[in-house]
C-alpha positions as CSV (number, residue, x, y, z in Angstrom):
1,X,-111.6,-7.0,72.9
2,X,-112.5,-10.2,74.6
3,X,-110.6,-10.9,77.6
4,X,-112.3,-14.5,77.7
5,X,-110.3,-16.0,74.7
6,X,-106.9,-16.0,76.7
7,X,-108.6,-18.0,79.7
8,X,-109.1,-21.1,76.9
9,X,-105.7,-21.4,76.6
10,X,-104.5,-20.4,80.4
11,X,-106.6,-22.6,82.4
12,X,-105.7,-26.0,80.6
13,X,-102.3,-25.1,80.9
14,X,-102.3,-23.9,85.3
15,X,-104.8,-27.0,85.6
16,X,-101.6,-29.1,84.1
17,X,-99.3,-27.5,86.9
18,X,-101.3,-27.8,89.9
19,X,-102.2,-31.6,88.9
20,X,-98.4,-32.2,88.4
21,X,-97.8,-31.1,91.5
22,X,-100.7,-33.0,93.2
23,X,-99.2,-36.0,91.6
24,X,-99.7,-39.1,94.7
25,X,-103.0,-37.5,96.1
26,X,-105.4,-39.5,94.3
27,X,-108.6,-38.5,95.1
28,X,-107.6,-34.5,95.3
29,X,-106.6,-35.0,91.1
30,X,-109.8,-37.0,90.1
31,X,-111.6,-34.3,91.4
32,X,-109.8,-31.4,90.2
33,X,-109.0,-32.8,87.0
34,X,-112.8,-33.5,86.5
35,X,-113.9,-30.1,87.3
36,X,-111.8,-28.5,85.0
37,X,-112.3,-30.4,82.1
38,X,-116.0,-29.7,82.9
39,X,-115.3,-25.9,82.7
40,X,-113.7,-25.9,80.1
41,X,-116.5,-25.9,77.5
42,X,-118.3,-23.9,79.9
43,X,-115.8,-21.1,79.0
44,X,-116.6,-21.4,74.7
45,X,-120.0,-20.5,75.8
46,X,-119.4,-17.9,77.6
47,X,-117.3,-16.4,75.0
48,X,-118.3,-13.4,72.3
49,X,-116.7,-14.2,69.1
50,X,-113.8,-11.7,68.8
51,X,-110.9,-10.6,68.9
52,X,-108.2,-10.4,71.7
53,X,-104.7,-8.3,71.2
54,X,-102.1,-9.0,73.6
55,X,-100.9,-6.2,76.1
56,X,-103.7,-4.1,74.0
57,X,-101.5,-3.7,71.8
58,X,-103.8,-3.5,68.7
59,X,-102.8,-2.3,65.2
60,X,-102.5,1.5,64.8
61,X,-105.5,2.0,62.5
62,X,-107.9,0.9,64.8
63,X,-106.8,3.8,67.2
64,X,-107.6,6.6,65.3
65,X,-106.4,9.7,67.6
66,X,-102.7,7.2,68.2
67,X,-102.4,7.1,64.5
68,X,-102.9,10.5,63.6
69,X,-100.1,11.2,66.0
70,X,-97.7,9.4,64.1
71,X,-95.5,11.2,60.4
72,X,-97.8,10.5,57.3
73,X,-94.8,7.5,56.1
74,X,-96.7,5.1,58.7
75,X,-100.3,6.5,58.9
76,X,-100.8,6.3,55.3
77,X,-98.7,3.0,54.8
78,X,-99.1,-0.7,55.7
79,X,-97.4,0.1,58.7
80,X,-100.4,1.3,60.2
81,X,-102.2,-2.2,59.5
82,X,-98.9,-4.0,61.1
83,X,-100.1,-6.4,64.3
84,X,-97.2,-5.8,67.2
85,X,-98.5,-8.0,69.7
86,X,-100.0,-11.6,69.6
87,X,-103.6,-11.7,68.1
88,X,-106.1,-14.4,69.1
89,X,-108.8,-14.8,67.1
90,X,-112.1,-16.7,68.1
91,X,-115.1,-17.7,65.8
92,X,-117.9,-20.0,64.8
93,X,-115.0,-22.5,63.8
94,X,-112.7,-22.1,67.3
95,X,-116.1,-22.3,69.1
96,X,-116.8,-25.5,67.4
97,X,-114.0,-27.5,67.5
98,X,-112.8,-26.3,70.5
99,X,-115.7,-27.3,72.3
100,X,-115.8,-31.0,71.1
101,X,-112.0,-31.7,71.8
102,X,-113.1,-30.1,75.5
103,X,-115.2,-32.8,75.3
104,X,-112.9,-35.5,73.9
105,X,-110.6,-34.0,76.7
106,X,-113.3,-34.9,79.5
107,X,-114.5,-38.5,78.5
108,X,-110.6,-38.9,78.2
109,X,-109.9,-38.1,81.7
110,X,-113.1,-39.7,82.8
111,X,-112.4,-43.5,81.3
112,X,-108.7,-42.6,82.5
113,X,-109.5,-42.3,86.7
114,X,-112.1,-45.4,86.5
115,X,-109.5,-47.4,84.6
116,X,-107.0,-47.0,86.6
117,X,-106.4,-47.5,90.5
118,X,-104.2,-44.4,90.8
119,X,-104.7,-41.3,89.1
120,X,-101.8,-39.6,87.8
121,X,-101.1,-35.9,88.1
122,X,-98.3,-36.1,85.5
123,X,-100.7,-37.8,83.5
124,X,-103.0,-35.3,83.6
125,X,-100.5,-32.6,83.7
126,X,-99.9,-34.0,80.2
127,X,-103.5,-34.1,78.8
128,X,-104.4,-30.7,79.8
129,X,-100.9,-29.0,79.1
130,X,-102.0,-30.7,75.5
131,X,-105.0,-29.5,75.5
132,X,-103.8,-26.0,76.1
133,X,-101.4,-25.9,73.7
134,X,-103.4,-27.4,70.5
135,X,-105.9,-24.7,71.6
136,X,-102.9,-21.4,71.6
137,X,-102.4,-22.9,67.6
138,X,-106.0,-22.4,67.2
139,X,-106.5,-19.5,68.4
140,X,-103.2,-17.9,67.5
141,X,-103.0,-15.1,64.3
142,X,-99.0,-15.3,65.1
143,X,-97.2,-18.6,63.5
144,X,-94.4,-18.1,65.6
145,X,-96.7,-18.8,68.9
146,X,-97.9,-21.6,66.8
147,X,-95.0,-22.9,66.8
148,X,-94.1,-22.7,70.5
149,X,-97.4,-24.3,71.3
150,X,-96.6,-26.7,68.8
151,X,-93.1,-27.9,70.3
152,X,-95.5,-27.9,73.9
153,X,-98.0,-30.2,72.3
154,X,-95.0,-32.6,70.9
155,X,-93.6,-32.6,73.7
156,X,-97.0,-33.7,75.6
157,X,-97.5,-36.4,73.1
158,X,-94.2,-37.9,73.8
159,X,-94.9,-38.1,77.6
160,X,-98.6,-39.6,77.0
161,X,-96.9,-42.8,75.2
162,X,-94.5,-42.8,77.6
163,X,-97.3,-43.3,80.2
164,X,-98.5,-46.5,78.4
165,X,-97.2,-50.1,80.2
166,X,-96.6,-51.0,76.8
167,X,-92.9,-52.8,76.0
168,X,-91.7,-50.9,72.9
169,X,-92.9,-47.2,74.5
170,X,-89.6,-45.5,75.1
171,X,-88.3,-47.0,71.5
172,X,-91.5,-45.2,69.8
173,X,-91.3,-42.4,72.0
174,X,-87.0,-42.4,71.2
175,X,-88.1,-42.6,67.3
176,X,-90.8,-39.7,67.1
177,X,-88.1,-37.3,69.6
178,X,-85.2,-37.6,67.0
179,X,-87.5,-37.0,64.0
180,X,-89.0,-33.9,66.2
181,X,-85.4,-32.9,66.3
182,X,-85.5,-32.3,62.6
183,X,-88.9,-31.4,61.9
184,X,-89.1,-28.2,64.4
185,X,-86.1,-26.7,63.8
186,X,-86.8,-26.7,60.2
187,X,-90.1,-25.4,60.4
188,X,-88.9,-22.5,62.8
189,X,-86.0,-21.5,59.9
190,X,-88.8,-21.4,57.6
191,X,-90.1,-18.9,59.7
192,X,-87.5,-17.0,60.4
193,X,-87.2,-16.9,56.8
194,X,-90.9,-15.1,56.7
195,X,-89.9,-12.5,59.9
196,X,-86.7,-11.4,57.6
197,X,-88.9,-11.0,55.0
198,X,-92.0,-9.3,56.2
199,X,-90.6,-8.3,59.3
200,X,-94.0,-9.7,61.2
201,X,-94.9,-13.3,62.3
202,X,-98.1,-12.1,62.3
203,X,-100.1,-14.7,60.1
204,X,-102.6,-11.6,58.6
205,X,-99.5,-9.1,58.0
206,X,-97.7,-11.4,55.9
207,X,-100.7,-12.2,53.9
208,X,-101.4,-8.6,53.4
209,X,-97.8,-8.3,52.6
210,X,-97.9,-10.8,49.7
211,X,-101.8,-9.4,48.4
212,X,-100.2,-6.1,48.5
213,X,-96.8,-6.8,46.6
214,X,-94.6,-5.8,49.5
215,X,-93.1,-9.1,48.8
216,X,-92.3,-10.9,45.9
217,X,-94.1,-14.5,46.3
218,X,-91.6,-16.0,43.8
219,X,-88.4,-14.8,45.6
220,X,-86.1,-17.6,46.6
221,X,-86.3,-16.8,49.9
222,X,-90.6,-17.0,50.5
223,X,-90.2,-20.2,48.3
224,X,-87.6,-21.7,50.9
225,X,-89.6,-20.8,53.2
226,X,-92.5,-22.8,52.1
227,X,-90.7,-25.6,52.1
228,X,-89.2,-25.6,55.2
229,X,-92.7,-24.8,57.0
230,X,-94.9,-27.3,54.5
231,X,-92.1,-30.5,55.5
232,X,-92.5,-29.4,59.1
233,X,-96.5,-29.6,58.4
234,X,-96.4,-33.3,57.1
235,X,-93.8,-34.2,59.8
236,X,-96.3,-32.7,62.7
237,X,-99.4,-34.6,61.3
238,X,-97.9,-37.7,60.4
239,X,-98.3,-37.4,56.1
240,X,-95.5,-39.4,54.3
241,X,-92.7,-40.4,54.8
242,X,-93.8,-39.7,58.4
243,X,-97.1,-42.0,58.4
244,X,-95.3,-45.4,59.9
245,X,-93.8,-43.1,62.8
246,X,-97.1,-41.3,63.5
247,X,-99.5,-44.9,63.7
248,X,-96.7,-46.0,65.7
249,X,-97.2,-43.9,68.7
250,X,-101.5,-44.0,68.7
251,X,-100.4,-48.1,69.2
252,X,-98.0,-47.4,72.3
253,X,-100.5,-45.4,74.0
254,X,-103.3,-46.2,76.3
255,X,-106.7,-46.0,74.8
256,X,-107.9,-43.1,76.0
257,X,-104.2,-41.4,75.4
258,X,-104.8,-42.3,71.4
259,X,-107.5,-41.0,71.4
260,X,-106.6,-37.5,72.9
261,X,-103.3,-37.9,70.4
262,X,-105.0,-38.1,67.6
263,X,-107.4,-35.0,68.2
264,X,-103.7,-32.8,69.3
265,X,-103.2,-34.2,65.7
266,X,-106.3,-33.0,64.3
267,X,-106.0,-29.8,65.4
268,X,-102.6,-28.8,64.8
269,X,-102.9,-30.4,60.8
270,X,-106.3,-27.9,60.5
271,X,-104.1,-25.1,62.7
272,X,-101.3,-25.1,60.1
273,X,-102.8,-26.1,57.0
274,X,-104.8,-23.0,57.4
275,X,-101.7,-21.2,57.9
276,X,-100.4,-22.4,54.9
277,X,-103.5,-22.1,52.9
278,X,-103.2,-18.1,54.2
279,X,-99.8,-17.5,53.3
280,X,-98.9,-19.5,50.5
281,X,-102.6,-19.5,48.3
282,X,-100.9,-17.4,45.5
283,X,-98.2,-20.1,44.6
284,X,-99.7,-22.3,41.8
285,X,-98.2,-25.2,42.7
286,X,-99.0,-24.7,46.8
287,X,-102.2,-27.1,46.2
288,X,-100.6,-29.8,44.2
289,X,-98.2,-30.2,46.9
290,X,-100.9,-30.7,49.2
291,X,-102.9,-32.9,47.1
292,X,-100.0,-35.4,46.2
293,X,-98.8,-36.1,50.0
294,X,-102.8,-36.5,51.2
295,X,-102.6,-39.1,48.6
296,X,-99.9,-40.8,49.4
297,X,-100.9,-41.0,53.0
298,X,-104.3,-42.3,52.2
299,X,-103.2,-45.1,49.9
300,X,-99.5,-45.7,52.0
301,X,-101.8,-45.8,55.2
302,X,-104.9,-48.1,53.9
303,X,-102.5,-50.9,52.3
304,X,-100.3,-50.8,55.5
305,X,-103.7,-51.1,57.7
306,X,-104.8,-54.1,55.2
307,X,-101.7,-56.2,56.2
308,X,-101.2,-55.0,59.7
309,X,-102.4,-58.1,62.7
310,X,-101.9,-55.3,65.6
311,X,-105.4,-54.0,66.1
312,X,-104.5,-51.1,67.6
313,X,-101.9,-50.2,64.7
314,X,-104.6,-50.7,62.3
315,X,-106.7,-47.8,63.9
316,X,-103.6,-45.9,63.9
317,X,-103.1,-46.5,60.1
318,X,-106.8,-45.4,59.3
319,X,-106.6,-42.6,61.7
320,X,-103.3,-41.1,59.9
321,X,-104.7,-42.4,56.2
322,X,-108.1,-40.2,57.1
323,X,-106.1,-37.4,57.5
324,X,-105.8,-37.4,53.9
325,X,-109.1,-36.3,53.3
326,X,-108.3,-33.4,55.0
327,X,-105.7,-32.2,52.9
328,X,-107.7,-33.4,49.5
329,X,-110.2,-30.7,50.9
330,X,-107.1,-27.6,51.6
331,X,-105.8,-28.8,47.8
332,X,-109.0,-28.5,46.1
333,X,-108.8,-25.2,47.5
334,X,-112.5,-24.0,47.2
335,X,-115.3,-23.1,49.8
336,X,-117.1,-25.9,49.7
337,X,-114.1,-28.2,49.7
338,X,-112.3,-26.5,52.6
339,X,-115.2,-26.6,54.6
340,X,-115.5,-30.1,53.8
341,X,-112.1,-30.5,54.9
342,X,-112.7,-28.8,58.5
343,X,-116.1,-30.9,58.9
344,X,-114.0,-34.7,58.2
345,X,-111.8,-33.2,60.6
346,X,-114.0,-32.6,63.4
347,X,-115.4,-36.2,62.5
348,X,-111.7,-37.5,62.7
349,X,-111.4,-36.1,65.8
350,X,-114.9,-38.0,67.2
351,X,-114.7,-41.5,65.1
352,X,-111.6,-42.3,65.4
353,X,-111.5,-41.4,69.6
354,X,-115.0,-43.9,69.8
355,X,-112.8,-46.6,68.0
356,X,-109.7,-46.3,70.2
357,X,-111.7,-46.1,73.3
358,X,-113.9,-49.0,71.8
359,X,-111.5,-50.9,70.9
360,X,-109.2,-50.6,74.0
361,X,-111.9,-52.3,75.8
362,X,-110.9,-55.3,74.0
363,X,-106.9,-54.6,75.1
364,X,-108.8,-54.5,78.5
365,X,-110.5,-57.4,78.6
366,X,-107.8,-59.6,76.9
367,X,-104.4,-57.9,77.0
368,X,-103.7,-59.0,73.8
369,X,-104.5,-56.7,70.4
370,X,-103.1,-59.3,68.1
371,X,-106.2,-59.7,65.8
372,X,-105.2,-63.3,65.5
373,X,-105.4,-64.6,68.9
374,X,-109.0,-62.5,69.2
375,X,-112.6,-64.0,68.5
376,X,-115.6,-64.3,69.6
377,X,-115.8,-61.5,72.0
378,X,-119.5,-60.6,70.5
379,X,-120.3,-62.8,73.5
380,X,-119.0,-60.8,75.9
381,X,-119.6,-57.7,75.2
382,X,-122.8,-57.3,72.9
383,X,-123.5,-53.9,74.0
384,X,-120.1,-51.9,72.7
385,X,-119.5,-55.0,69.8
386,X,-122.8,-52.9,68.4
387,X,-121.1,-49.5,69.3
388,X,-117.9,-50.1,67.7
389,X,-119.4,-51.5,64.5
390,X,-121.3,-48.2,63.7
391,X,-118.3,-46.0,64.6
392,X,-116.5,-48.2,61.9
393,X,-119.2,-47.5,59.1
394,X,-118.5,-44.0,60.6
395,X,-115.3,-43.7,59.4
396,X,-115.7,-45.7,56.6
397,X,-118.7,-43.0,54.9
398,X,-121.5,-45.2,55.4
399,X,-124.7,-43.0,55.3
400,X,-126.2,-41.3,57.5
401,X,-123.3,-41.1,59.5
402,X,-121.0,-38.1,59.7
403,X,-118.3,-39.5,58.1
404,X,-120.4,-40.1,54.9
405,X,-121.7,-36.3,55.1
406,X,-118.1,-35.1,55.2
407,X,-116.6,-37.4,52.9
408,X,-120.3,-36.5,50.3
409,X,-119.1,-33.1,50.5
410,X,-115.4,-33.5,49.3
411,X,-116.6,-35.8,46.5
412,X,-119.4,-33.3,45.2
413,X,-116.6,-30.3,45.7
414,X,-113.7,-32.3,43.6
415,X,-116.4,-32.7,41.4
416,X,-117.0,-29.4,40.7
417,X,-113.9,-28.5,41.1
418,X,-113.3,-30.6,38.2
419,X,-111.6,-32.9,39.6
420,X,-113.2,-36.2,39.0
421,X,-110.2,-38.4,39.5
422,X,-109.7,-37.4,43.1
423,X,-113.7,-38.1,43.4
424,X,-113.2,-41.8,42.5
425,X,-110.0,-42.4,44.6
426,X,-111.6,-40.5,47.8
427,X,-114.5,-43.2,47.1
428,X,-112.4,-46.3,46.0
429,X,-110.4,-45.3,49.9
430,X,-113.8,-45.5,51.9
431,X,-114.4,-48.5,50.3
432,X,-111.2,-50.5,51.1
433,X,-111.6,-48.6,54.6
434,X,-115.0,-50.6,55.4
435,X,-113.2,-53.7,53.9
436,X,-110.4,-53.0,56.6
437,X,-112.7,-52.5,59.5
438,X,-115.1,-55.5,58.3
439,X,-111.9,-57.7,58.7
440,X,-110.9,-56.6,62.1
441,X,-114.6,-56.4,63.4
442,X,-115.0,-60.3,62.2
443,X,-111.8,-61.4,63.8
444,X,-112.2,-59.7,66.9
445,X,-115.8,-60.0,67.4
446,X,-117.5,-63.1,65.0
447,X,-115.0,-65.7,64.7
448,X,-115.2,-68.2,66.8
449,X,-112.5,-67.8,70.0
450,X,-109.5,-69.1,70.2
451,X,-109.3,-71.9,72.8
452,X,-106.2,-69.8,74.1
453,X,-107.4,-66.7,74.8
454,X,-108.1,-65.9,78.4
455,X,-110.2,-63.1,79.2
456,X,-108.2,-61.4,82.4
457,X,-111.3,-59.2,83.4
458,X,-115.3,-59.6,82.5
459,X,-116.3,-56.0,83.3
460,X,-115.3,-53.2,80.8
461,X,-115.5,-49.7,83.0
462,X,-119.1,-48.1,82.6
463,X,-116.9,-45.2,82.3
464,X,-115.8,-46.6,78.8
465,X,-118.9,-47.2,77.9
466,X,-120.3,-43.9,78.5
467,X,-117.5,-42.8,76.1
468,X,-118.4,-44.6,73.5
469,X,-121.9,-43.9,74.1
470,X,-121.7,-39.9,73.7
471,X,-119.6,-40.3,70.7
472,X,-121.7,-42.8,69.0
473,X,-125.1,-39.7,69.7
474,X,-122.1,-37.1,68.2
475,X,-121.8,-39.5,64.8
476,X,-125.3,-39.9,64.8
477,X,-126.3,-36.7,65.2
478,X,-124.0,-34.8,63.1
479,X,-124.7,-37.6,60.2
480,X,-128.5,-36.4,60.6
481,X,-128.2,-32.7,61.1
482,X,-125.1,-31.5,59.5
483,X,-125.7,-28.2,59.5
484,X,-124.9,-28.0,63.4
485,X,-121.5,-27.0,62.2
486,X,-121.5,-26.6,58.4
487,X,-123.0,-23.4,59.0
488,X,-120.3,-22.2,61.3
489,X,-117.3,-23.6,59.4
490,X,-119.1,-21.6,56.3
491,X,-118.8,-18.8,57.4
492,X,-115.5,-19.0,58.5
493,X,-113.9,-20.1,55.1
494,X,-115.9,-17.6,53.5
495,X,-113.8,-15.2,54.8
496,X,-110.4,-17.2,54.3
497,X,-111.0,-16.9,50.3
């Protein structure tokens, strides 16, 4: 048992306490908060992969003399396979994309202190309590601690737009609450439906439960329960109906605070989806599901970003729409394609921070995001202009980025999944993406400037464009050597199917 894996999930979440209550002593937090988020990845490599059972409470059959002491009706039953306490479960994929949202988590809190005068413990309170929690759902074998974490991580988002000095914040932040109000409860009824069934939250008992024919997978009551726990997935990650909600609050935020939204995002859709992948494979019609709201997010979020004037709305869109490619990947529902799936969302979770952070130096330097009062700002800033425009090709598959690696993948697995159709929308998407982001680059950056606009400050932070910087040498790198994760995320779906 690894008594390491807890400390990834305990020291975001004390770190978020004491900076709370060092809130008003402004050096004290930049320092703290720094060394922390520095730590943090520091503690992934310190780690064995493994497994950690809560209060040692392990299942009986890995305790031989314990299990012979019990009658024969548990020993030589399921019972003896049943998990009693919470499981956490670290592995090539945890290792991975734990350590890069560390990371995201660091340049986050980095641009944040040299942005701003005054640091913020509740601010930072709120990035490392979400770090924390995005990390338990992660880590977690038990979908009812998922879900706990998951109302923690909500609950962090809504504070983090609330942080923003933007006008419509508490409207946004009033919006996404109420809908919370719905989504979670459902969710938690779906499972409670799966405890009354199974009798375990356990993620791997209830799976073993439904291999084994314990439980009927057609009953009414485990198909309720999938839909209860599949609307409270597309409400968490922003899929329809939900998208216009979800690109709404990555707008209200600060840049850096979109960009650490989006990765709580990524993780909890990859957190979940797997979840759901686990439970719910031997429905026939669990992938279809899946595959009709990606699509409807991708081609709902990419027309919405093509009218859209708010630049930072228009991110949001194609941060919500990629997303979709994700759940293309879980519907295809074959190695290649769910590892596919994890690899876009580890890019996600890069690309789209280096173009909010990017980006928000234009919010910076202008004040404005309307991409109709921008132009000209090449000028300027030549430097992160440059930057920007190759984490746009990023997201929008152009080789040999990551993004086209990922997105190569998912086309070559519908493919042989025999699904050509999805092939041709998935590259008809990335092609109206790089449209998308061509517009906004040329009125931001190549058109000429508007007589009106004022430029309030000349200097961007070197702290932003450090950001930028190391996520730029992440797309580059991964585009070039793929295999730096693949490999990892492999191995870990070989084991899922």
């Amino acid at each position: 048992m690894n008594d390491l894996i807890p400390l990834m999930v305990v020291i975001p979440i004390i770190a978020a306490i004491l900076l709370n209550v060092l809130h008003g002593k402004n050096s004290l937090v930049k320092i703290v908060s720094v060394i922390i988020a520095i730590c943090l990845p520091l503690i992934l490599l310190l780690s064995n992969y493994g497994l950690h059972y809560f209060g040692g409470h392990s299942p009986l059959i890995d305790n031989g003399d314990l299990l012979n002491s019990f009658p024969s009706f548990i020993s030589n039953t399921n019972l003896s396979n049943l998990h009693i306490g919470i499981t956490y479960y670290f592995g090539g994929l945890q290792k991975v994309m734990l350590f890069f949202l560390f990371l995201l988590g660091f340049l986050a809190i980095f641009t944040t202190i040299n942005e701003r005068k005054r640091s913020s413990g509740s601010y930072m309170f709120l990035i490392f309590m979400g770090l924390g929690s995005v990390t338990a759902m992660l880590l977690s074998d038990d979908i009812f601690h998922m879900y706990i974490f998951f109302e923690i991580a909500i609950t962090a988002q809504v504070g983090i737009i609330l942080s923003s000095s933007d006008d419509q914040k508490y409207e946004t932040a009033m919006k996404y609450m109420i809908l919370g109000s719905i989504g979670g409860p459902i969710l938690l009824t779906g499972i409670g439906f799966l405890l009354g069934l199974v009798g375990s939250v356990n993620i791997t008992d209830i799976s073993n439960a439904v291999k084994s024919g314990l439980i009927d997978p057609f009953s009414p009551v485990f198909l309720f329960s999938f839909g209860l726990i599949f609307f409270g997935w597309i409400y968490s990650v922003g899929l329809p109906p939900f998208h216009t909600i979800k690109s709404a609050i990555y707008s209200k935020a600060t840049p850096s605070g979109s960009a650490i939204l989006q990765a709580l995002s990524v993780i909890i859709f990859l957190s979940f989806g797997l979840a759901i992948l686990r439970i719910y494979s031997h429905l026939p019609f669990v992938n279809g599901f899946i595959i009709f709201f990606s699509l409807c997010g991708m081609i709902l979020s990419i027309t919405m970003a093509l009218v859209e004037t708010d630049l930072r709305r228009i991110i949001g869109f194609l941060a919500v729409g990629e997303l979709g490619y994700l759940g293309l990947g879980f519907g295809i529902g074959t190695k290649l394609s769910i590892t596919a799936a994890l690899f876009q969302g580890l890019n996600e979770l890069i690309i789209t921070a280096l173009l909010f952070i990017g980006f928000g130096a234009i919010l910076y330097l202008t004040k404005t995001s309307n991409i109709n009062k921008l132009g000209g700002l090449i000028e300027n800033h030549p430097k992160i202009a440059i930057m920007v425009l190759i984490g746009g090709f990023a997201m929008a598959g152009v080789p040999p980025l990551n993004g086209f690696q990922s997105k190569l993948m998912l086309i070559q697995s519908a493919l042989n999944a025999n699904f050509p159709e999805l092939a041709i929308i998935m590259i008809l998407i990335s092609i109206v993406t790089f449209m998308t982001f061509t517009k906004i680059f040329h009125a931001v950056y190549l058109k000429p400037k508007p007589q009106d606009l004022k430029i309030e400050k000349t200097l961007v932070p070197r702290s932003v464009i450090f950001s930028i910087a190391i996520l730029l040498i992440i797309c580059i790198v991964l585009g070039l050597m793929p295999d730096l994760v693949v490999k990892d995320f492999s191995v870990f779906v070989g084991g899922l199917i």
